[in-house]
C-alpha positions as CSV (number, residue, x, y, z in Angstrom):
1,X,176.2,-109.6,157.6
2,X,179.0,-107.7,158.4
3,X,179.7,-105.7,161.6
4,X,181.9,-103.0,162.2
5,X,183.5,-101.8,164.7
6,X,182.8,-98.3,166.7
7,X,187.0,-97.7,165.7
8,X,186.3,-98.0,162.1
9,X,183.3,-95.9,162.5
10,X,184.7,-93.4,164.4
11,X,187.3,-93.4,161.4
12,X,184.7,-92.9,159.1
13,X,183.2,-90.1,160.8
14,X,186.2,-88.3,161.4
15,X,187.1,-88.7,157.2
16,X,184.0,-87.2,156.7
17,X,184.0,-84.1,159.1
18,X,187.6,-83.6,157.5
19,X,186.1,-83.7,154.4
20,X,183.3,-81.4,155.1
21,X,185.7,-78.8,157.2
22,X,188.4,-79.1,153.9
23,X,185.2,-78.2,151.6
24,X,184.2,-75.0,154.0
25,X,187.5,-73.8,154.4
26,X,188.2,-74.1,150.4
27,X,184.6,-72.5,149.8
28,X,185.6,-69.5,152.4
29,X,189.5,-68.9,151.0
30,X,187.4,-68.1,147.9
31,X,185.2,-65.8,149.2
32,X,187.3,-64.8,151.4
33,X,189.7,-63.6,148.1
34,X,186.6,-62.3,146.1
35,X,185.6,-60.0,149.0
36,X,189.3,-58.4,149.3
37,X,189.3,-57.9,145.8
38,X,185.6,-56.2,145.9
39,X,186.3,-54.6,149.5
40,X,189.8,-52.9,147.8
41,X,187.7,-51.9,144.4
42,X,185.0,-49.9,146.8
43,X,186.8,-49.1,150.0
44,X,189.0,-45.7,149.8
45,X,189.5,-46.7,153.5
46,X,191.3,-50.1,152.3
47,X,192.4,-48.4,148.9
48,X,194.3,-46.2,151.4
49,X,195.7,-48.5,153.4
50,X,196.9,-51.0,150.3
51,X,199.0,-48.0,149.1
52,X,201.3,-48.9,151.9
53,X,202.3,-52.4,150.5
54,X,204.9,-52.3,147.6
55,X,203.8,-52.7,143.8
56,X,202.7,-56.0,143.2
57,X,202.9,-57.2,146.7
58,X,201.4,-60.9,147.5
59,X,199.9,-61.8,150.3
60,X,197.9,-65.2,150.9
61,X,196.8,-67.7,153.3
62,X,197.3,-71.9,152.9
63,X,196.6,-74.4,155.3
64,X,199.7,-76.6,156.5
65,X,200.3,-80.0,154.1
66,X,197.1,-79.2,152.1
67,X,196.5,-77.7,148.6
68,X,194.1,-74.8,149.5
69,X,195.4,-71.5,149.1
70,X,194.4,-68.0,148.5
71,X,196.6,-65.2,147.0
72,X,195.8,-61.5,146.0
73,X,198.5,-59.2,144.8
74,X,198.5,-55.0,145.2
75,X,198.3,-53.5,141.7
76,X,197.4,-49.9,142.1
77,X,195.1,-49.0,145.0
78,X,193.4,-52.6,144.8
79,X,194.1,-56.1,145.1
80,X,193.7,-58.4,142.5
81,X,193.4,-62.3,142.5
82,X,196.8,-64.1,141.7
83,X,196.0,-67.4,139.8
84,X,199.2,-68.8,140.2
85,X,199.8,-70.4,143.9
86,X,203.1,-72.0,142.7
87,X,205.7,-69.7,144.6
88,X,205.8,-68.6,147.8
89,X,203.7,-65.0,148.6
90,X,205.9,-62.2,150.0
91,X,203.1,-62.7,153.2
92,X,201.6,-65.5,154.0
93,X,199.2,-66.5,156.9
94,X,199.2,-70.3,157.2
95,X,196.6,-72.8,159.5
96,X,198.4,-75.6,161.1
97,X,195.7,-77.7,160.6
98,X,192.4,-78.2,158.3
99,X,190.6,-78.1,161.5
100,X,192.1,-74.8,163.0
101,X,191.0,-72.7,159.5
102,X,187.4,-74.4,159.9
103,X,187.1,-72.4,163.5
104,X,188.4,-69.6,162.3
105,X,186.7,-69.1,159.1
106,X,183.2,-70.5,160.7
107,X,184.0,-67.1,163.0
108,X,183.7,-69.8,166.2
109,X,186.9,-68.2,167.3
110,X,188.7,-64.7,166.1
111,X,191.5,-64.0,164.8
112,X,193.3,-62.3,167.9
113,X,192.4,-65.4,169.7
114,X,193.5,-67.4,166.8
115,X,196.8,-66.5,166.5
116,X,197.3,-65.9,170.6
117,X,196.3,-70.3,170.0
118,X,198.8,-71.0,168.3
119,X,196.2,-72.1,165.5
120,X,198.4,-70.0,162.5
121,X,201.4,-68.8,161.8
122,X,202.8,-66.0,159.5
123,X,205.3,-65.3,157.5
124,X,206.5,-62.1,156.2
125,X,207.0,-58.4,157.5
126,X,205.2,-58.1,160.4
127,X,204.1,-54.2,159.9
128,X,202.9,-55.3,156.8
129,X,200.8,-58.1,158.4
130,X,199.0,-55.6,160.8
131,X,198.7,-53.4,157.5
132,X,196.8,-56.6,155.9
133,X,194.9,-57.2,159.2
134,X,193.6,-53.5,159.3
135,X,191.9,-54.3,155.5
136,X,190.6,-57.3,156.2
137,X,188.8,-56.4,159.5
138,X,187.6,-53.7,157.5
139,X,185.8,-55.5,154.7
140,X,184.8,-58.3,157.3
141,X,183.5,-55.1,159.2
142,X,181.7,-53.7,156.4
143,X,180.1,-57.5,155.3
144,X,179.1,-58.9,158.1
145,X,176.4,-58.8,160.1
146,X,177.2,-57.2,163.9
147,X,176.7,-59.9,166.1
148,X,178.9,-62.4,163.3
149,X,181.6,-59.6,163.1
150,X,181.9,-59.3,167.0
151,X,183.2,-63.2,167.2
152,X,185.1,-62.5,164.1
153,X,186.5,-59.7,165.0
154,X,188.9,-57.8,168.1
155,X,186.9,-55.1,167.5
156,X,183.5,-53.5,165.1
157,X,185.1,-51.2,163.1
158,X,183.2,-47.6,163.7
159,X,181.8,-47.3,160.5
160,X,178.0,-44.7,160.5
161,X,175.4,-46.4,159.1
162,X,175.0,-45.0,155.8
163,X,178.3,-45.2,155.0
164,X,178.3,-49.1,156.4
165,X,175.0,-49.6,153.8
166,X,176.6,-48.2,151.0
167,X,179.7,-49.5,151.5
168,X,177.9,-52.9,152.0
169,X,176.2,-52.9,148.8
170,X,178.5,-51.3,146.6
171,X,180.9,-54.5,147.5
172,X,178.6,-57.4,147.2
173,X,177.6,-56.2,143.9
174,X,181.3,-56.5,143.6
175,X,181.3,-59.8,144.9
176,X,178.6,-61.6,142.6
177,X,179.7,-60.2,139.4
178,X,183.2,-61.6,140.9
179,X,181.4,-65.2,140.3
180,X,179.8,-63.8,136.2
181,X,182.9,-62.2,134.4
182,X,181.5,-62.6,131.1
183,X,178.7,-60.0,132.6
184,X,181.4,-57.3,133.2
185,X,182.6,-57.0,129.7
186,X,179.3,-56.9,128.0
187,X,177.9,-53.1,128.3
């Protein structure tokens, strides 16, 4: 019989909550990408704002020294998924660490609060940034649910309940025939 030691366990456990918080953050930069893409589709208030970002503006988000990226691009008044991560987006939001997109992205910590940490960096124009900010705390003020949104956000967007409802529905209908794309072109 083997023994080992509480160091190599401790190892073990710590491969395997990276492992888990590199799953959830891959998992969320998808959703994350499918709900700006839905949000932009059913939002005049984000279609409005996304006319301020040049034509085919890309903007994503990566984690430091890993693979996991997200990119959507402005065509129109909408953003659209980019498939190609190769090249560098004209802004990018990147986590330091694995572990600092997991608290972010589990809404444990904001993004204000995130960014005031030290947890991210970004790089690109910076009035373009806050433009980007303004849409995403939109759709994440649409989506989610009040007390969620509160740790997620700075601040719930003032959005009247019907409006909020609609809006809600309109995009996650959005969002799960995101996931069946085969659905969309039959009519």
């Amino acid at each position: 019989m083997t023994s080992t030691s509480s160091a190599e366990r401790g190892l073990g456990a710590a491969a395997l909550l990276y492992k888990t918080q590199r799953a959830y953050v891959a998992m969320m930069f998808d959703v994350l990408g499918r709900l700006l893409v839905a949000g932009s589709a059913k939002d005049p208030v984000v279609q409005r704002e996304l006319l301020g970002f040049p034509e085919g503006y890309t903007i994503g988000f990566a984690v430091l020294g890993e693979d996991l990226s997200l990119r959507v691009a402005r065509v129109g008044d909408r953003f659209v998924p980019v498939e190609d991560k190769s090249g560098r987006p004209d802004l990018e939001i990147v986590f330091k660490h694995i572990a600092h997109a997991f608290v972010l992205l589990s809404f444990q910590e904001s993004t204000p609060t995130a960014f005031a940490n030290d947890r991210m960096v970004s790089h690109g124009d910076v009035g373009l940034s806050m433009r980007f900010t303004r849409c995403l705390d939109r759709v994440q003020g649409v989506m989610l649910p009040d007390p969620i949104a509160a740790l997620a956000l700075k601040s719930l967007p003032n959005i009247p309940l019907g409006e909020r409802l609609r809006l809600m529905t309109s995009i996650a209908g959005e969002l799960v025939q995101s996931f069946f794309p085969t659905a969309r072109t039959r009519s």
